[in-house]
C-alpha positions as CSV (number, residue, x, y, z in Angstrom):
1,X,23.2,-19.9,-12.9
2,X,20.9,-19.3,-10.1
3,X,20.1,-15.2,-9.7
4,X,20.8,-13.6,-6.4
5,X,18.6,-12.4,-4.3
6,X,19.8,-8.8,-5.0
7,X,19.0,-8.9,-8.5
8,X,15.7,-10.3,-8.2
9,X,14.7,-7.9,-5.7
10,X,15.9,-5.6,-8.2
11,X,14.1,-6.9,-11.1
12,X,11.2,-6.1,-9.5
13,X,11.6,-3.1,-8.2
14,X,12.5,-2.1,-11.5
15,X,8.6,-2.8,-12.4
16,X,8.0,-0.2,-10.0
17,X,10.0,2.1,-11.2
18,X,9.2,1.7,-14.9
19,X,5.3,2.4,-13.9
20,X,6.1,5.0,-11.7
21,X,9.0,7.1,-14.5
22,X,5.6,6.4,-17.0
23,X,3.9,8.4,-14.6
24,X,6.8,11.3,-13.6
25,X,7.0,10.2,-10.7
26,X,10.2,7.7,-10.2
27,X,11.0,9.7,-7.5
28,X,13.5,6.5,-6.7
29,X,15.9,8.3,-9.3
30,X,18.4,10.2,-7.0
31,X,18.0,13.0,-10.1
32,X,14.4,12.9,-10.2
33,X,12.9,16.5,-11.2
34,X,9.3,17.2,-12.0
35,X,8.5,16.7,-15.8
36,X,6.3,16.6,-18.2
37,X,4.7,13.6,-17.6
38,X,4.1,14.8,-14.0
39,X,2.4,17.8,-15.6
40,X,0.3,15.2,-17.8
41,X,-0.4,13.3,-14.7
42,X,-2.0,16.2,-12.9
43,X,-3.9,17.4,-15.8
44,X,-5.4,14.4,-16.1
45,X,-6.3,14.5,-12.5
46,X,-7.6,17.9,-12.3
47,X,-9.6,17.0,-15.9
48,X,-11.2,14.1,-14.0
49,X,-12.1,16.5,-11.1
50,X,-13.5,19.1,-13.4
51,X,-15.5,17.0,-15.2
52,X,-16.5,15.1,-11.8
53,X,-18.0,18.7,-10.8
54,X,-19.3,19.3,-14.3
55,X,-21.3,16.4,-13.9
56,X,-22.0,17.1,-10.1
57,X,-23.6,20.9,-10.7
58,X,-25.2,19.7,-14.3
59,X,-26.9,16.4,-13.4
60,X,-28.6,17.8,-10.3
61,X,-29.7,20.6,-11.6
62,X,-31.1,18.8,-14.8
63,X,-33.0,15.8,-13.2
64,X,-32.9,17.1,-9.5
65,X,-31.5,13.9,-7.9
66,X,-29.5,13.9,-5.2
67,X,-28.0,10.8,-5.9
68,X,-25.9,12.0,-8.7
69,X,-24.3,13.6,-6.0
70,X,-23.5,10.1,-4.1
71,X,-22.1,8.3,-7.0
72,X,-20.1,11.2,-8.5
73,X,-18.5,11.6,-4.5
74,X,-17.9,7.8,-4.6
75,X,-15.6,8.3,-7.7
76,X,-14.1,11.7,-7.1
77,X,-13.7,11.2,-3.1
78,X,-12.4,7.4,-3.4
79,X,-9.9,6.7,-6.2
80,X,-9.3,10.2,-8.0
81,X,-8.9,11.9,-4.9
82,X,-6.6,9.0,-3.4
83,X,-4.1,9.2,-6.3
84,X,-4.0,12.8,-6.4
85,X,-3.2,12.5,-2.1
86,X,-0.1,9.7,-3.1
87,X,1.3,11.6,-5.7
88,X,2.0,14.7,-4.1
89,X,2.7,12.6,-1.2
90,X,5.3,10.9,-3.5
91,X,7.0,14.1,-4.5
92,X,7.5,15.2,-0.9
93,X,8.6,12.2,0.7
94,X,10.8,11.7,-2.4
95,X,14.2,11.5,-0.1
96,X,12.6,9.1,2.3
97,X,11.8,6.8,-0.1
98,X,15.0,6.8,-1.7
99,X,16.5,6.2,1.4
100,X,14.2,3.1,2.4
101,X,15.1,1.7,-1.8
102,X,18.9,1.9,-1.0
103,X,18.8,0.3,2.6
104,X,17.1,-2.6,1.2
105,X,19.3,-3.1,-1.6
106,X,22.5,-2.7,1.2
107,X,20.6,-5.2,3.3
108,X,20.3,-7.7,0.3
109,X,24.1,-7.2,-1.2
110,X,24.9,-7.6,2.5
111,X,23.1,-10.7,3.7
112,X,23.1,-12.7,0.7
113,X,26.6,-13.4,0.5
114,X,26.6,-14.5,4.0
115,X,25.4,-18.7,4.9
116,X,22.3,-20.0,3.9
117,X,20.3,-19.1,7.0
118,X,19.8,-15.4,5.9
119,X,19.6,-16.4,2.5
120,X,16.7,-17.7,3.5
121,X,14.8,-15.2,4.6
122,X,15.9,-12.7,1.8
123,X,14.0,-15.3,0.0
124,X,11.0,-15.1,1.7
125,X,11.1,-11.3,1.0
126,X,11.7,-11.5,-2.5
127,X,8.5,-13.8,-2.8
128,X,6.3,-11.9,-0.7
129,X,7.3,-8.6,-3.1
130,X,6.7,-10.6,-6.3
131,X,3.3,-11.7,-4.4
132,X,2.3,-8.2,-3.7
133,X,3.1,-6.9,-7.2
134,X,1.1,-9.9,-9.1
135,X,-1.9,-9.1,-6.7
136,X,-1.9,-5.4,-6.8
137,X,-1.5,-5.7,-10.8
138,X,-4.3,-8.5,-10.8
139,X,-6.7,-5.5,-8.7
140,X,-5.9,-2.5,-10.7
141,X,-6.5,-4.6,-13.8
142,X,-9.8,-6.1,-12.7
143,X,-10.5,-2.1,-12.4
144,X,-9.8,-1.2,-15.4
145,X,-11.0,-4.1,-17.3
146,X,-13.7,-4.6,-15.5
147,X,-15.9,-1.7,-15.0
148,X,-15.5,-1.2,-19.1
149,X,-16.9,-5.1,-19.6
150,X,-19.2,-5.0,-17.1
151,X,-21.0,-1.9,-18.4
152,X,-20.8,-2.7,-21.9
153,X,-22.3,-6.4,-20.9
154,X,-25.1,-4.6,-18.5
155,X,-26.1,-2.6,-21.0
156,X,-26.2,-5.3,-23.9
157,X,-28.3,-8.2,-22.3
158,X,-30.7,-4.9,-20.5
159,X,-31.0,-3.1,-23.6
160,X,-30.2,-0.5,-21.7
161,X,-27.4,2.4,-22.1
162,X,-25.8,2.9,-18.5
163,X,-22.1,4.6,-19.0
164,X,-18.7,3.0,-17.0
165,X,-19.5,6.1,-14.5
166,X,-21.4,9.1,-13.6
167,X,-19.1,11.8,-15.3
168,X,-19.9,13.6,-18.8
169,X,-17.9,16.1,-20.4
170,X,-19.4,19.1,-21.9
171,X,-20.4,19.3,-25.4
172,X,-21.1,15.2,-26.0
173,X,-24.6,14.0,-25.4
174,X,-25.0,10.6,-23.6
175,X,-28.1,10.5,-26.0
176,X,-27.1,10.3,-29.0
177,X,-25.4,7.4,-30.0
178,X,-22.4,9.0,-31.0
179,X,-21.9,11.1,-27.8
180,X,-22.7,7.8,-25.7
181,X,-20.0,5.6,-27.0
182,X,-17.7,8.7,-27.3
183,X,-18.3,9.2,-23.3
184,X,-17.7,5.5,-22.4
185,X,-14.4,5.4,-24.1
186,X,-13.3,8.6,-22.7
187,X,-14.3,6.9,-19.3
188,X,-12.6,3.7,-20.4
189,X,-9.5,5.6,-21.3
190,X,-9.3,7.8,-17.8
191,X,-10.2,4.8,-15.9
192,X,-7.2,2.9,-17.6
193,X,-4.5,5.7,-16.8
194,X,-6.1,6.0,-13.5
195,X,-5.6,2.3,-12.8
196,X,-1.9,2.4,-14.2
197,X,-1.4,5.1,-11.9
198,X,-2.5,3.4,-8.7
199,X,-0.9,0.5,-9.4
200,X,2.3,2.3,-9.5
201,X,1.7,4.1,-6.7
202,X,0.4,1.0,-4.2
203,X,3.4,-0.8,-5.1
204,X,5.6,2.2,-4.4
205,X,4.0,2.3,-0.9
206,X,4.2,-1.3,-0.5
207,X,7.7,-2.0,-1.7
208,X,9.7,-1.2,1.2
209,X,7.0,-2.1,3.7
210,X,7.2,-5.5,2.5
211,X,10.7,-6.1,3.8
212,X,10.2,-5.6,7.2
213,X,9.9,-8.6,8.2
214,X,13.2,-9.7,6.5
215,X,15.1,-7.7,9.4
216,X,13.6,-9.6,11.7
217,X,14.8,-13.0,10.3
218,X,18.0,-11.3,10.0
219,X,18.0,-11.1,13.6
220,X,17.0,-14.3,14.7
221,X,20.4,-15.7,12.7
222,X,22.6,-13.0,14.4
223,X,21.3,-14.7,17.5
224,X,21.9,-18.1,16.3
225,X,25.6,-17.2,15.4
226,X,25.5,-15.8,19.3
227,X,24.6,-19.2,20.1
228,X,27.3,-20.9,18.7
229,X,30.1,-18.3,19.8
230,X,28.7,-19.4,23.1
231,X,29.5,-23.1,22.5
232,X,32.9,-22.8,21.3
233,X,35.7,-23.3,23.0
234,X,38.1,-20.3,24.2
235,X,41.3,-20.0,25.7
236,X,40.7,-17.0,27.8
237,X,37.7,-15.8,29.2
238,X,39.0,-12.4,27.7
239,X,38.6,-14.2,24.2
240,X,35.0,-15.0,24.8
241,X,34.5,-11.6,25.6
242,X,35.8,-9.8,23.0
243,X,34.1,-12.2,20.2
244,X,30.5,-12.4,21.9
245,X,30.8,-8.5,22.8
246,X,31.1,-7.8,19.1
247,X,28.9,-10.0,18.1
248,X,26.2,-8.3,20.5
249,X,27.1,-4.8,19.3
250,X,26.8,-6.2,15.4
251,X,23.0,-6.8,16.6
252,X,22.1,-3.8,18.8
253,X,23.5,-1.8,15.6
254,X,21.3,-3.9,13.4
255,X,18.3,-3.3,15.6
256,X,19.1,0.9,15.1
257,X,19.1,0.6,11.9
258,X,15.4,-1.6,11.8
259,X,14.4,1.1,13.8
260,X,15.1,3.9,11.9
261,X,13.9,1.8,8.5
262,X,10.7,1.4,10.8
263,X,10.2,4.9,11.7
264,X,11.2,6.3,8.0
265,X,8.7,3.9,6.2
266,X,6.3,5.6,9.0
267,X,6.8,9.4,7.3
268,X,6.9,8.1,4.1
269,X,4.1,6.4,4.2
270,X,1.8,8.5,6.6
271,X,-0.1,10.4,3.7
272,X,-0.6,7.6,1.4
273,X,-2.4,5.1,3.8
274,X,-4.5,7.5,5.7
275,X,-5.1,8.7,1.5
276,X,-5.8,4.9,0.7
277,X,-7.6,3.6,3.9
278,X,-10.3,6.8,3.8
279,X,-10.7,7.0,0.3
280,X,-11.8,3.7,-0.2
281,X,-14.0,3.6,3.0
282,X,-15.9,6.4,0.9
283,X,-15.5,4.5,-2.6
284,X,-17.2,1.3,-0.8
285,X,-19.7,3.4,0.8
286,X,-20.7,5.5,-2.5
287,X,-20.9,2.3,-4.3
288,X,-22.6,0.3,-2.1
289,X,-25.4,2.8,-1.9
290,X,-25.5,3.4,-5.5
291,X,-25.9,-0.4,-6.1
292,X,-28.7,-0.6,-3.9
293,X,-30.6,2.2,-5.4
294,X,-29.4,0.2,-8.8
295,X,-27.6,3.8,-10.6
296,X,-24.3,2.0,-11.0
297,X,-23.8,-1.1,-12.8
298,X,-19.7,-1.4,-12.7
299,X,-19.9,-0.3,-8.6
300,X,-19.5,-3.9,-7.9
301,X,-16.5,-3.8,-9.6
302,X,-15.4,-0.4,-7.7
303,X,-16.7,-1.6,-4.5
304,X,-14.5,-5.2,-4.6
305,X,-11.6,-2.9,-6.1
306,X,-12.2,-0.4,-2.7
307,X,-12.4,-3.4,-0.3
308,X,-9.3,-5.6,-1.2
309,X,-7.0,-2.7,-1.7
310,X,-8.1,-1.7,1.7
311,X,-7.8,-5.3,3.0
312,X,-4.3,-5.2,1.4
313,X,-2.7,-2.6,3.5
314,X,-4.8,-3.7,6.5
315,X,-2.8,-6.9,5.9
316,X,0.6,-5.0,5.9
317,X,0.0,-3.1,8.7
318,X,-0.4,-6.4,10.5
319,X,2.6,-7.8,9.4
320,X,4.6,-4.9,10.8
321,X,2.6,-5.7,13.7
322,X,3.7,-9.2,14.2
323,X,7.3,-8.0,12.8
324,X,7.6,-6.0,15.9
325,X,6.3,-9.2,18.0
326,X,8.8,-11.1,16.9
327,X,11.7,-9.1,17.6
328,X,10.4,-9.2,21.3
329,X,9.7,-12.9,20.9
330,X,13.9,-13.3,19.1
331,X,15.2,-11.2,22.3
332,X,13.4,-13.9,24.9
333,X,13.9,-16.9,23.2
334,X,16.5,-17.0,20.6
335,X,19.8,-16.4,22.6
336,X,21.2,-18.2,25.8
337,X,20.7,-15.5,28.4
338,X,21.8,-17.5,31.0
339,X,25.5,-18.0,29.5
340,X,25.7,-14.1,28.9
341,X,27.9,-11.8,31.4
342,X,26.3,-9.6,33.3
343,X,27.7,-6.7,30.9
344,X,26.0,-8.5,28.0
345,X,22.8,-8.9,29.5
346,X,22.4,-5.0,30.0
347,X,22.4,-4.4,26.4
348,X,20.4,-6.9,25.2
349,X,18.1,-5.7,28.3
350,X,17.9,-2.4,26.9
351,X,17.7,-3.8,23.1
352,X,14.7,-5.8,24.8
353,X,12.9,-2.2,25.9
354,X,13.0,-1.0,22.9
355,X,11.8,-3.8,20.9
356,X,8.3,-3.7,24.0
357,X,7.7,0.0,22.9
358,X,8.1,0.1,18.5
359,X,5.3,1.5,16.9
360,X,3.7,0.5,13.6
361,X,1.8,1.5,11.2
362,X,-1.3,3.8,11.7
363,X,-4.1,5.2,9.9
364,X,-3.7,9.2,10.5
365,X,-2.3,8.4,13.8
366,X,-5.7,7.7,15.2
367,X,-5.6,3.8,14.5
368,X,-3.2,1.3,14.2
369,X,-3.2,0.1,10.4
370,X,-3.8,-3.9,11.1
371,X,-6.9,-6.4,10.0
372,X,-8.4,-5.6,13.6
373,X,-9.3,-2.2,12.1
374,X,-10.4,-3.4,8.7
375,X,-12.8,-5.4,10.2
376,X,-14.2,-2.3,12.4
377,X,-14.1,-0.3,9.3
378,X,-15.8,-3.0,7.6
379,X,-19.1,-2.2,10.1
380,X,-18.7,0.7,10.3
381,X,-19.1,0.9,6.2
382,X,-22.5,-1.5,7.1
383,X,-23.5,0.5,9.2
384,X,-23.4,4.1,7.2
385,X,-24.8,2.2,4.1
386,X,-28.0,1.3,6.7
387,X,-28.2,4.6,7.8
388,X,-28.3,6.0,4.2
389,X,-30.9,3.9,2.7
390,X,-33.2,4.0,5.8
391,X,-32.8,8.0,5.1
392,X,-33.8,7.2,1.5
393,X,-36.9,5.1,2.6
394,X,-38.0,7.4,4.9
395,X,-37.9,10.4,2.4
396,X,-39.6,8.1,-0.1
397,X,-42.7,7.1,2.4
């Protein structure tokens, strides 16, 4: 027997939720209380910071580079300090997302036992979930995996004995061969429960942003079942009335709700893009210069990590975009408004107002979250990297 929609969405929220409780932070738990793996989580964070600074104050002082400064910033001010930003983030939006979990779980208990036109479209957000989660566990393992191999490659066909990243902790030294490998797998082994970490937390933001777009093809089959109210036949006019009146108030409720989904996932997830978008325009910068002065062999790996994550929620935030497009487009185009009473037309008029003035997503409020702006961040990345190295040549002449 097939599985309903409901219990795949579940299934895979339940991912989610197992990451996130590994983390102390399954704030999705309506008895959630901050734990001891929370306490683990943020040691670990504040370890990474320390040892961040450590390396910082040490490594300048030692060898008097400045760029020590650059790739330990790219580190701390890109991925460290972005899952530090989301978990608290987490912890004090805790209701809202709890309330964004249970509305999509009523929305797919609701719809799916309804005809096969909103089935359809609980489909389609099932899939694009399961899509997000494969790709966003495909990124955060290419991070962990990847900066380890790539170094430990680097360094055997160089002869060379580059760590994963810039950070030492006191008391091992890089060289001696002992205190190298020690380093790289304490690296290797921060990277990995930084990676877990992010992971759960993308997907956490992610996870009701992704169903946006199933309200709107809710809508368009509320419309279609207008439709065909429209084309029965009634014995009264009075009939008519009272069946495509309901029907009309079923969708201007529906839209409310969408709307308050909408502006919820806003709050909830205010913190954690502005977090995600700036962090990794720092990460790609930090890298990118280190990998032009060649101090970081795994920054490739960072820097593609940095981009597609960014690229991700850029790609989200258009979605919500066209999301909201399409409930203007559903309010022109999908019901008869020429075979509506004047009484009906008024509230689908003032359904249609609202639908011309929903907001999205935004970075910080200053910019809408959307490709449009990935691409101008993209330059504007370009163009910082340019300005840094033509400092660095300039110095150097």
């Amino acid at each position: 027997m097939a599985m309903l929609h409901s219990e795949r969405f579940v299934n895979i929220v339940r991912i989610t939720r197992f990451c996130a409780n590994v983390c102390g932070a399954d704030v999705f738990d309506a008895n959630y209380r901050v734990n001891i793996r929370t306490a683990f989580v943020l040691t670990v964070i504040g370890s990474s910071f320390a040892f961040l600074a450590y390396t910082m104050i040490d490594g300048y002082a030692k060898e008097g580079d400045w760029t020590i400064i650059v790739q330990v910033l790219a580190l701390a001010g890109g991925t460290l300090l972005q899952g530090f930003c989301v978990f608290l983030t987490f912890i004090k939006e805790q209701e809202n997302l709890r309330f964004l979990l249970t509305e999509c779980y009523d929305i797919y208990e609701k719809y799916e036992r309804m005809d096969s036109d909103y089935r359809v479209y609980l489909d389609r957000g099932v899939r694009l979930l399961a899509k997000l989660m494969k790709l966003s566990a495909f990124i955060n393992a290419m991070l962990v995996f990847g900066m380890s191999s790539f170094t430990f490659l680097y360094n055997f066909i160089y002869g060379t004995k580059a760590t994963i990243v810039y950070a030492f902790a006191p008391g091992l030294d890089v060289a001696t061969p002992v205190g190298f490998w020690a380093t790289n797998f304490i690296q290797a082994g921060f990277i990995a429960v930084g990676g877990f970490g992010l992971y759960s937390g993308d997907m956490s933001v992610l996870t009701p942003i992704s169903q946006i777009p199933t309200f709107q093809g809710i809508l368009q089959c509320k419309f279609r079942e207008i439709n065909q109210l429209l084309d029965d036949d009634y014995e009264s006019a009075e009939e008519r009335g009272i069946k495509t009146m309901a029907a009309l108030k079923d969708i201007l409720e529906f839209h409310q709700k969408y709307l308050i989904f909408l502006k919820v996932s806003r709050e909830a997830s205010y913190w954690s893009v502005f977090a995600k978008v700036g962090t990794c325009i720092i990460g790609i910068v930090g890298a990118l210069f280190c990998i032009m002065l060649g101090s970081w062999p795994a920054g490739y790996i960072y820097m593609l990590y940095c981009f597609v994550m960014m690229q991700v929620f850029c790609v989200m935030g258009t979605l919500v975009q066209k999301t909201n497009d399409d409930f203007i487009h559903a309010c022109y185009n999908d019901v008869r408004w020429y075979d509506l009473t004047i009484r009906e037309k008024k509230m689908l008029n003032i359904m249609l107002i609202m639908t011309q003035n929903t907001k999205g997503l935004s970075v910080g409020s200053v910019i809408p979250l959307s490709m449009n702006t990935g691409l101008q961040v993209t330059k504007t990345i370009y163009s910082l990297t340019m300005l840094l190295m033509n400092f660095v040549i300039e110095n150097e002449a």
